[in-house]
C-alpha positions in Angstrom: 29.5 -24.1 -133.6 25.9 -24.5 -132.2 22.7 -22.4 -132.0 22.3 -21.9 -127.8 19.0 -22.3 -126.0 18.1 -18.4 -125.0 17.1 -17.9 -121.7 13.7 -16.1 -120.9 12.3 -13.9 -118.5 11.8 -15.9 -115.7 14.5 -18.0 -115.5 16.8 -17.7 -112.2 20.0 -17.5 -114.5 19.0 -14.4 -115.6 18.8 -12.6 -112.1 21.9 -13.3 -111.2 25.3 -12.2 -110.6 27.6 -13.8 -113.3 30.5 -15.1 -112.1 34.1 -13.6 -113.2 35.8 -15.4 -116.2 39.0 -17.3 -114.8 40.9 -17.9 -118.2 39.7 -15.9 -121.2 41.7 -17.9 -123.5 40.5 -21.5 -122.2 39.0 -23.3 -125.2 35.5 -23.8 -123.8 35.5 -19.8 -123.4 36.7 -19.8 -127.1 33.9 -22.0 -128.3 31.0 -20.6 -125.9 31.7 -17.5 -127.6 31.9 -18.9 -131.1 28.6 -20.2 -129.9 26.8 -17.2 -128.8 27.7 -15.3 -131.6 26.4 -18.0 -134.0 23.1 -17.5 -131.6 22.9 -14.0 -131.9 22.7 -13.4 -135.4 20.8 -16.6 -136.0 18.1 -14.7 -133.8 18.6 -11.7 -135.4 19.8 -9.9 -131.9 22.5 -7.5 -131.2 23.8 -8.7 -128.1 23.6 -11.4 -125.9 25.3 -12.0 -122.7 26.5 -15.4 -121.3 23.7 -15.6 -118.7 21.2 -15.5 -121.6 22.4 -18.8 -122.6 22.2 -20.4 -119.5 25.8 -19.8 -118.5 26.7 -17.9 -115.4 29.7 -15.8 -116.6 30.7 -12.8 -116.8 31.0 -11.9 -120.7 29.1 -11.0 -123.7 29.1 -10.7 -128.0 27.7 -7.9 -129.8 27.6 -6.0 -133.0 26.3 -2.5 -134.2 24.0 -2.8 -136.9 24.6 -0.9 -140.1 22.1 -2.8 -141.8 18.8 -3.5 -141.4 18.1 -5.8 -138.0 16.4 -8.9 -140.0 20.2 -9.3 -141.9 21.6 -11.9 -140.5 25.4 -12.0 -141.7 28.0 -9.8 -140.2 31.8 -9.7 -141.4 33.9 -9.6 -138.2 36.3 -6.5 -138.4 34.4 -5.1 -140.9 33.7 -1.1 -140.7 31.9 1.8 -141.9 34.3 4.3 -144.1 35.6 6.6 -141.9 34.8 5.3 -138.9 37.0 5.1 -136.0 35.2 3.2 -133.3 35.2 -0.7 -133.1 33.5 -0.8 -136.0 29.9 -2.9 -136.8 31.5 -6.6 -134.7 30.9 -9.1 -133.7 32.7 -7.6 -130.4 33.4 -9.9 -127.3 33.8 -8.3 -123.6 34.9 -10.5 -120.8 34.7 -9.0 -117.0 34.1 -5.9 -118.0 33.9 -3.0 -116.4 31.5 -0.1 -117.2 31.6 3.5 -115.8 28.9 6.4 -116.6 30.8 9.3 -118.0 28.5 12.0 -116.3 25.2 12.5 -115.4 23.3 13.2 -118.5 20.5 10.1 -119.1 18.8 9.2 -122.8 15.6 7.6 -123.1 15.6 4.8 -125.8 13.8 1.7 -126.9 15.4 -1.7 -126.5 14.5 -5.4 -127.3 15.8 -8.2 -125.5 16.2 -11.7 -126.5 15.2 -13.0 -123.3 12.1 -11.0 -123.6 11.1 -11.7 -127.1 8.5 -9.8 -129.2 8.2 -6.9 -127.0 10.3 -3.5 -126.9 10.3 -0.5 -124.3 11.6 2.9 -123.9 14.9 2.6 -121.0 16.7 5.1 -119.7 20.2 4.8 -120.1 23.7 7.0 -119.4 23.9 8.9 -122.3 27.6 8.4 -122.6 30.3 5.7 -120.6 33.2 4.3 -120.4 33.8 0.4 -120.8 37.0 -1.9 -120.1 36.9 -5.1 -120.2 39.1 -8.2 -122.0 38.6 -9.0 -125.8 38.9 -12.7 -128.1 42.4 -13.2 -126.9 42.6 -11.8 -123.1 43.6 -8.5 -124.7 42.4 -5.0 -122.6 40.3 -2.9 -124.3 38.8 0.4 -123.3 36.8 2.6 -125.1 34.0 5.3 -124.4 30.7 4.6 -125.9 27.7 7.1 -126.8 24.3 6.5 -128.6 23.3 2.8 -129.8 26.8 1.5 -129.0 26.5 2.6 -125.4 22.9 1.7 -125.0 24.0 -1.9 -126.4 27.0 -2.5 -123.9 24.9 -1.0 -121.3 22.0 -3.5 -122.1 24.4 -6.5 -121.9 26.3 -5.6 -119.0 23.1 -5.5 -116.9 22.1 -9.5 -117.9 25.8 -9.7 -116.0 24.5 -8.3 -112.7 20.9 -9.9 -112.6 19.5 -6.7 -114.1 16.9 -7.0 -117.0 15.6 -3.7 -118.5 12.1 -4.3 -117.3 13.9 -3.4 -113.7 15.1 -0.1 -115.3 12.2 1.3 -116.6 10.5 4.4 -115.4 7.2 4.4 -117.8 5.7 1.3 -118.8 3.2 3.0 -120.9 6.3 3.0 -123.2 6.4 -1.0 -123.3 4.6 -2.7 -126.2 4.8 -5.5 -129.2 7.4 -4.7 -131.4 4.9 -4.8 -134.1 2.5 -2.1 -132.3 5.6 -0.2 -131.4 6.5 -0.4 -134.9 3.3 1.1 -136.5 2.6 3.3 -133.5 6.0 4.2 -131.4 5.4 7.7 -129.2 7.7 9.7 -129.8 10.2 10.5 -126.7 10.1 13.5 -125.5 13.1 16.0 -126.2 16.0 15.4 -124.1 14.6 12.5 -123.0 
């Protein structure tokens, strides 16, 4: 496995449309994946999407953090008692698919790792629906609410070109994640 170059802002791979995945269970797809997942929690990120690494596909990793975001080990297939979702990851999605499940929008703030040291409130769908393939070509489908959703949300737009400077709607809520940290507005309700 290898740590991956990330991609910043700027960079033409990241505003474009990844191409499809041919054959989810070719060996390079195997390994990018080992890869990127090796890259993401080396860089202490959630996510990252192929295109972040300077590959035009259409696939991502991620994880939902249960412990603090500077940890940088996470057990595959390991979950949180009584939880019935995926559970904490790493996750893969290849050529997914992703499908608002109503109107309803959530404000939020997000990092990116091809936009490092600064965070921003987004707006997101506050609740979808994702299908896609998984680490062996298998379908999965699941719906997704609150950090889970924000995070496959997040990744699937590096997949179309979309960064989530290009979503936002107040950039008054944009700022260094230590500044943010000591002094984050608060959102307002229902936001």
């Amino acid at each position: 496995m290898a740590i991956l170059k990330i991609a910043r802002m700027g960079h033409p791979v990241l505003l474009r449309r990844a191409d499809p995945v041919e054959d989810p269970t070719a060996p390079e797809i195997r390994r990018l994946i080992d890869d990127m997942i090796e890259t993401m929690i080396d860089a202490g990120g959630v996510g990252l999407a192929a295109p972040q690494v300077h590959v035009s596909l259409r696939l991502f990793v991620f994880r939902l953090p249960t412990a603090p975001m500077d940890q940088k080990s996470v057990a595959p297939d390991d979950r949180l008692a009584g939880e019935t979702g995926p559970g904490p990851g790493p996750h893969v999605l290849i050529n997914p698919e992703v499908v608002p499940l109503g109107p309803e929008m959530a404000l939020g703030w997000e990092g990116c790792l091809s936009i490092p040291g600064l965070q921003a409130a987004v707006p997101r769908h506050a609740s979808i629906r994702y299908i896609g393939l998984g680490w062996e070509g298998e379908r999965i489908e699941r719906v997704a609410e609150g950090r889970h959703g924000v995070i496959v949300q997040h990744e699937n737009d590096h997949l179309d070109g979309v960064l989530y400077t290009m979503r936002m709607s107040d950039f008054s809520l944009m700022g260094f994640n230590e500044e943010v940290a000591r002094f984050q507005p608060m959102l307002p309700p229902g936001s």
